[in-house]
N, C-alpha and C positions, 0 to 999 in steps of 0.2 A: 771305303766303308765295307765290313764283312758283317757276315751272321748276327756274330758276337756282340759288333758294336749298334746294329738295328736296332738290338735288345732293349740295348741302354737306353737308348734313345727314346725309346717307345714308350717306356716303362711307367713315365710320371706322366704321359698323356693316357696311359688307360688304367685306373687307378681300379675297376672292376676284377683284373687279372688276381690280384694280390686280395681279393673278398672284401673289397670296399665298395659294397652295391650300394652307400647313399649319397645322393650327388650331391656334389660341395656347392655353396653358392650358387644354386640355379635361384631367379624366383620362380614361386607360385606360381604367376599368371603363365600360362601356354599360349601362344599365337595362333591362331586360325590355319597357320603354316606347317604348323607341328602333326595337326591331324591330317593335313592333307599330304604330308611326305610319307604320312603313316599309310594312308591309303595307295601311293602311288608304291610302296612298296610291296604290299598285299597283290594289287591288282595287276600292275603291269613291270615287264622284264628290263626296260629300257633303264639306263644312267638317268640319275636322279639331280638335279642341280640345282642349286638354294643361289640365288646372285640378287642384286640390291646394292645400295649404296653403302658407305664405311657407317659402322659404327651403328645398325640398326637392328642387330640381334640373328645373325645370321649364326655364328657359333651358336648361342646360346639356344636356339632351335636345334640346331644339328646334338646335342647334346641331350636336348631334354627326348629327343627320339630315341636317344640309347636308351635311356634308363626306361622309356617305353617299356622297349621291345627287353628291356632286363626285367623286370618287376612283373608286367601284363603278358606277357606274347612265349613267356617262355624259353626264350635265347639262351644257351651258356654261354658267359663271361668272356671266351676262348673263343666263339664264332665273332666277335664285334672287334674292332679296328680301328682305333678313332688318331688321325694325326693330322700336323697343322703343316703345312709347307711352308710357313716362313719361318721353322725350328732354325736357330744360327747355327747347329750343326751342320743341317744342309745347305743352307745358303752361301755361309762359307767354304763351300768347298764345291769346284766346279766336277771332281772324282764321285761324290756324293749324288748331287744332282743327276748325274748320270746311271747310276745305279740302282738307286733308290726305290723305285716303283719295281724290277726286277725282283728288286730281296725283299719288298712289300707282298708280295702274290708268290715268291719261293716259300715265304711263310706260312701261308694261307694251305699248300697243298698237303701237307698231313692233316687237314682238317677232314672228316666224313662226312662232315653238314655244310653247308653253304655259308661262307662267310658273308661279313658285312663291313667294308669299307666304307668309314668317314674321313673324306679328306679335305679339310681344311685350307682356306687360301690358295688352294689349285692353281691361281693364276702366275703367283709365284716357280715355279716349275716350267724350265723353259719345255715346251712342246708338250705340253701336260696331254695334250687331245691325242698327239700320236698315242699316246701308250696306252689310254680309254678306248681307241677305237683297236689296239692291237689284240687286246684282252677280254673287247666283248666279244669281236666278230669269232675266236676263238674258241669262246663259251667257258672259258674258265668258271668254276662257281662261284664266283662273288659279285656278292649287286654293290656299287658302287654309287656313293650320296656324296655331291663333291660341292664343296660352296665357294664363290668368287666374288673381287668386287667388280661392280656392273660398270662404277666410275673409270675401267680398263679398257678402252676401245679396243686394246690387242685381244683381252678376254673374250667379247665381242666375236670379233672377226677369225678366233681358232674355235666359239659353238658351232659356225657353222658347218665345218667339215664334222659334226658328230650329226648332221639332220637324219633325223629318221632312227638314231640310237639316244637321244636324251630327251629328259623332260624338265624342263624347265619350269620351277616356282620363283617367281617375283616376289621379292620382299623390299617392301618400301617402307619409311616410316610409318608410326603407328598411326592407325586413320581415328579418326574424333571418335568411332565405336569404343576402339580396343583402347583408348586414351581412357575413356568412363569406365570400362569393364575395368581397369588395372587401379584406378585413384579409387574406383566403390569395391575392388575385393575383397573388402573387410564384409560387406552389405552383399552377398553371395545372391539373393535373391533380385539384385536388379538384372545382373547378365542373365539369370532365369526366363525375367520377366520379356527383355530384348530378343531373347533369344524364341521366343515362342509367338513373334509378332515378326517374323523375316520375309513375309511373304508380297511386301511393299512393290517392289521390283517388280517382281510379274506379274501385278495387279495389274501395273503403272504400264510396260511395256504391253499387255494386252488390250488396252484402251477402256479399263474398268474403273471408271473414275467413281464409281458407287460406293466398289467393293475395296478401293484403296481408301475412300473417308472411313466404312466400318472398321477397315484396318489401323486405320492411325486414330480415330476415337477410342476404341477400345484402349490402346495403347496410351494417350492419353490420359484415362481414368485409372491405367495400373502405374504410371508413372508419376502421381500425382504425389503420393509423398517425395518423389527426390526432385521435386522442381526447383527447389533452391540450388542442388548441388548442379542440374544443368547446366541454369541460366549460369552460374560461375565457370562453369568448365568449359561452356562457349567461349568465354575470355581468356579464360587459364591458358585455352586448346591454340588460339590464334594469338596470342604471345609466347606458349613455350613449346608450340609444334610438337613434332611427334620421334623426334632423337630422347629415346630415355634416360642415357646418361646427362642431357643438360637439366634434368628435372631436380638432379639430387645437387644440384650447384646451384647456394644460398646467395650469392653475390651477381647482379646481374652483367655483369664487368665479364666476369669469368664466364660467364653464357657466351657473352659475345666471342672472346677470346678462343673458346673452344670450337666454335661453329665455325669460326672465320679459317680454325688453324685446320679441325680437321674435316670439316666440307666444303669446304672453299678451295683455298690454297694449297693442300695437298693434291685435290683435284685438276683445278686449273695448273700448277706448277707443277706439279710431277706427273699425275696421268695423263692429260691431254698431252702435255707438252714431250712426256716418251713415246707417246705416237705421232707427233706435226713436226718434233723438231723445230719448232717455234724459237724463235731467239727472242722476242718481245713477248712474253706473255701475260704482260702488265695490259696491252692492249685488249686479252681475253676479258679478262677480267673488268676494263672499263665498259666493256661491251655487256658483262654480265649484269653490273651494278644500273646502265641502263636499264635492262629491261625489269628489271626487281622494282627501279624508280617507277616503272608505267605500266604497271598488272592490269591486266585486261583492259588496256588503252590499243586503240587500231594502228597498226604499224605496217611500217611496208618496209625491204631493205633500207634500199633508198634513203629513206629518214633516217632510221638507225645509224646508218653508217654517218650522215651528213648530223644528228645531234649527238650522236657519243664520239663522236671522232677521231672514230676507226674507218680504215680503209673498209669498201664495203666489200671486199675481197675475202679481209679477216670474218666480216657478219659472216657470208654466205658458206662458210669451210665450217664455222664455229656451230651455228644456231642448231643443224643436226646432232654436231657433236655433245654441245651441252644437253640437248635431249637425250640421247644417250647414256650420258652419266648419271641419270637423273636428279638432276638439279632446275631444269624448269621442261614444262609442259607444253605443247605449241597447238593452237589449234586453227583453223584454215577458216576462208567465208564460205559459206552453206552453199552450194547447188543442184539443181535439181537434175541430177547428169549425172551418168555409172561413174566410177569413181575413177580419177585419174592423179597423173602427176599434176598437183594446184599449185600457180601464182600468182603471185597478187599478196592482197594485204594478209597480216595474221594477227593473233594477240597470242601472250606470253603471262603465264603464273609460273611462281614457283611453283617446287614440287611439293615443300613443305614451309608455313608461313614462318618460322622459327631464321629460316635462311635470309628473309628478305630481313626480317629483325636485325639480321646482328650485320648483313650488309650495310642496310643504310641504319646502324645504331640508332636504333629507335624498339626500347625494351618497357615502355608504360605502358599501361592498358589502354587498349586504344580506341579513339574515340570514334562518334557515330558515322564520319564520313567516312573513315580509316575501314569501320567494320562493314560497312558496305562492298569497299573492294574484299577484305577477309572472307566474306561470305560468299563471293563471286566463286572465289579460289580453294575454297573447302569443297565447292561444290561441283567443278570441272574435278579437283583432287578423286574426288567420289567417283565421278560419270567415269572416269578414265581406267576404270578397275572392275565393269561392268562387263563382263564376260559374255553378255548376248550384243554389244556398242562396236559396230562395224567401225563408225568415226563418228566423232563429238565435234560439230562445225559454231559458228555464229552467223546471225543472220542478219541481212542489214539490206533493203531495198528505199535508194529515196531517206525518208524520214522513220522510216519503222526498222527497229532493231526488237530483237530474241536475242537473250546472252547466251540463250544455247540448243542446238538443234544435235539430240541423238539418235543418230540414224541407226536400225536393227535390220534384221533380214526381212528379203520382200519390200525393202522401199519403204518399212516403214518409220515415219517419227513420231518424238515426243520433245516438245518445243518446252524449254523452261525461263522463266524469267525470274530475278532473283533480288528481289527489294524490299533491305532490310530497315529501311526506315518506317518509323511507325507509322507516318501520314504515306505514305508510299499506296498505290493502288494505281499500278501502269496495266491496263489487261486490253488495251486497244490495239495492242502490237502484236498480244497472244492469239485473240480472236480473229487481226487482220489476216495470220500463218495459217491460222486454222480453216478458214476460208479459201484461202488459196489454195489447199494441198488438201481439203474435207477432210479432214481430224475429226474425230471425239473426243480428244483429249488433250490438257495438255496442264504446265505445272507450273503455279505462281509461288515461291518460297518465300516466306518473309517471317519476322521479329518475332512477334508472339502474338499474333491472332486465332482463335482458336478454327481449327481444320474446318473448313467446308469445301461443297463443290457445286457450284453452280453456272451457268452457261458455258456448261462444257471443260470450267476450268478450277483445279483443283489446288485451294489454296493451302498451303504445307507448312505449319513452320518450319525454320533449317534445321533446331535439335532433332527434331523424328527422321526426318530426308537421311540427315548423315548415320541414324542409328540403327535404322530399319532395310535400308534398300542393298 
């Protein structure tokens, strides 16, 4: 590949060069992710990286930032750089591969202004981090926004040699928030309304259980015309998860098909498996469909290995790695001890409920025992994205369990219990925690009882928990 043929290549991925500033097929809706790559560009010099699971809008962010910085920020057309590494130009050809970032930044230097590299599927690119780390430490002018799938262990383990030159944003499916903002964007005023009631979280971690009921009262009362659309979106959300391409597929046959083929088994059989070298990886996967079967049920290897059966050789190699990929969640038993390497039991959520659906095919709306574990799993999905949450444990002494203990800085917690039945009222396990460790605080989720907060404990429905904190 020379000069000449980079051009070509280039050409129909930056469709800006040739005076077509409006973007094709984005939607509307912006991710939470978009502003903040915007800001990590603005603020700080480091390599910028978008990574996440397949298929959750990672392009589609790194794109809506160009037209950003085209329309708002003032960029010419000619500073921006947008290209995808898995072009079959390149892939095909090992002369290419080789070259390519070379004649990508030979480009770049007739520029005056500081260019802006988007580069696409990075992971695709063998040694991609060599030539990141060749070209910052260098100071070449260009900031560099690179996006990868997360489900690449190899991906993985080449960030780390960039420590201390990249910043790294997590994109995970859409959380129950950004699921309502995108089904209500016709109704522009409810993300208004959400958005002016965010301060739940630091209420809640400061042990202001007063100031979090005025918080979610109010919110309450401006939410009050869409409570039909909630209460549905609660079911909608915990049957069609947070992949937005299964949303627009009318058949739930093809949901399943689609999730299995491309969050599943491309995962398990091609990523893991081009990093284990696995010759069975049908056992991965029996191992995975266990723990889908037993969300938030206590488990120790041992069991796993001895009811899915698999060697527990395969559990012990795997269980990190499908954390990894993100495809399920893991979290440890609570203690009251600086934090170490834990063993012993643990429990298991997916990462997103849509996965466990088309695993064990089961795509109906699901019923009240069903939404019970749902709710457990929305609401670890949540804790687990809390940017002040050292670790999200469970608790379990004797006869008293907390489905969940988030530990913050200083030792402190905030113990949640999550029962979504309407006769449900377990707060003898809350107040036991809260005795034990002298709390203020702490947080009963459930159905649709209207918010209060009393002996210390503050009762939350799930809709506000997942839309406010």
């Amino acid at each position: 590949m020379d000069a000449q043929e980079l051009e070509r290549v280039l050409d129909p991925y930056n469709p800006w060069w040739r005076g077509d500033a409006e973007p094709e097929d984005l939607p509307d809706y912006r991710r939470p992710i978009v502003g903040e790559v915007l800001k990590d560009i603005h603020d700080i010099s480091q390599i910028i990286s978008v990574t996440g699971p397949r298929r959750v809008g990672k392009s589609t962010a790194m794109k809506q930032v160009i037209y950003h910085l085209l329309e708002h920020q003032g960029l010419s057309p000619s500073q921006i750089l947008y290209f995808s590494l898995d072009d079959p130009d390149v892939q095909a050809s090992t002369e290419a591969q080789r070259v390519i970032f070379d004649l990508l930044v030979e480009r770049a230097h007739g520029e005056t202004q500081t260019s802006y590299f988007f580069l696409d599927e990075i992971q695709r690119l063998p040694q991609w981090e060599l030539y990141l780390k060749k070209y910052y430490d260098l100071k070449v002018p260009i900031r560099f926004v690179v996006s990868g799938s997360a489900s690449t262990p190899i991906f993985r383990k080449s960030q780390e040699s960039l420590l201390g030159r990249i910043q790294d944003r997590h994109l995970l499916p859409f959380s129950f928030r950004e699921y309502c903002e995108y089904t209500l964007r016709q109704k522009p005023e409810f993300a208004q309304i959400v958005g002016e009631h965010t301060t739940l979280r630091q209420l809640l971690l400061n042990g202001d259980g007063s100031g979090a009921l005025a918080c979610v009262t109010r919110l309450e009362r401006a939410l009050e015309p869409f409570r039909t659309d909630l209460d549905e979106a609660v079911t909608d959300y915990c049957r069609e998860g947070g992949f937005p391409e299964v949303w627009n597929l009318t058949d739930k046959a093809r949901k399943i098909e689609y999730l299995m083929e491309q969050q599943v088994r491309k995962v398990l059989y091609e990523d893991l498996m081009m990093a284990t070298k696995y010759r069975r990886p049908e056992n991965v996967l029996r191992f995975f469909v266990y723990l889908l079967g037993n969300p938030g049920v206590e488990i120790n290897m041992a069991k796993v290995a001895r009811e899915s059966g698999v060697e527990r050789r395969v559990v012990e190699e795997n269980l990190p790695r499908l954390e990894k990929t993100d495809l399920i969640l893991r979290i440890a038993k609570f203690t009251h001890k600086p934090l170490r390497v834990r063993q012993g039991n643990i429990k298991c959520y997916p990462v997103d409920p849509a996965l466990r659906n088309a695993v064990m095919k089961t795509w109906d709306a699901p019923d009240d025992t069903l939404m019970g574990y749902y709710a457990e799993n929305l609401v670890i999905r949540e804790l687990s994205t809390w940017p002040e949450a050292i670790e999200n444990t469970f608790f379990r002494k004797n006869n008293r369990e907390v489905d969940f203990v988030c530990t913050c800085g200083g030792n402190r917690y905030l113990p949640i219990e999550v029962k979504y039945r309407r006769d449900a009222d377990h707060t003898a396990n809350l107040r036991f925690f809260m005795k034990k460790y002298d709390l203020s605080l702490s947080v009963l989720i459930t159905r649709d009882l209207a918010p209060a907060f009393d002996e210390r404990i503050l009762k939350l429905p799930l809709r506000y928990f997942l839309l406010v904190v």
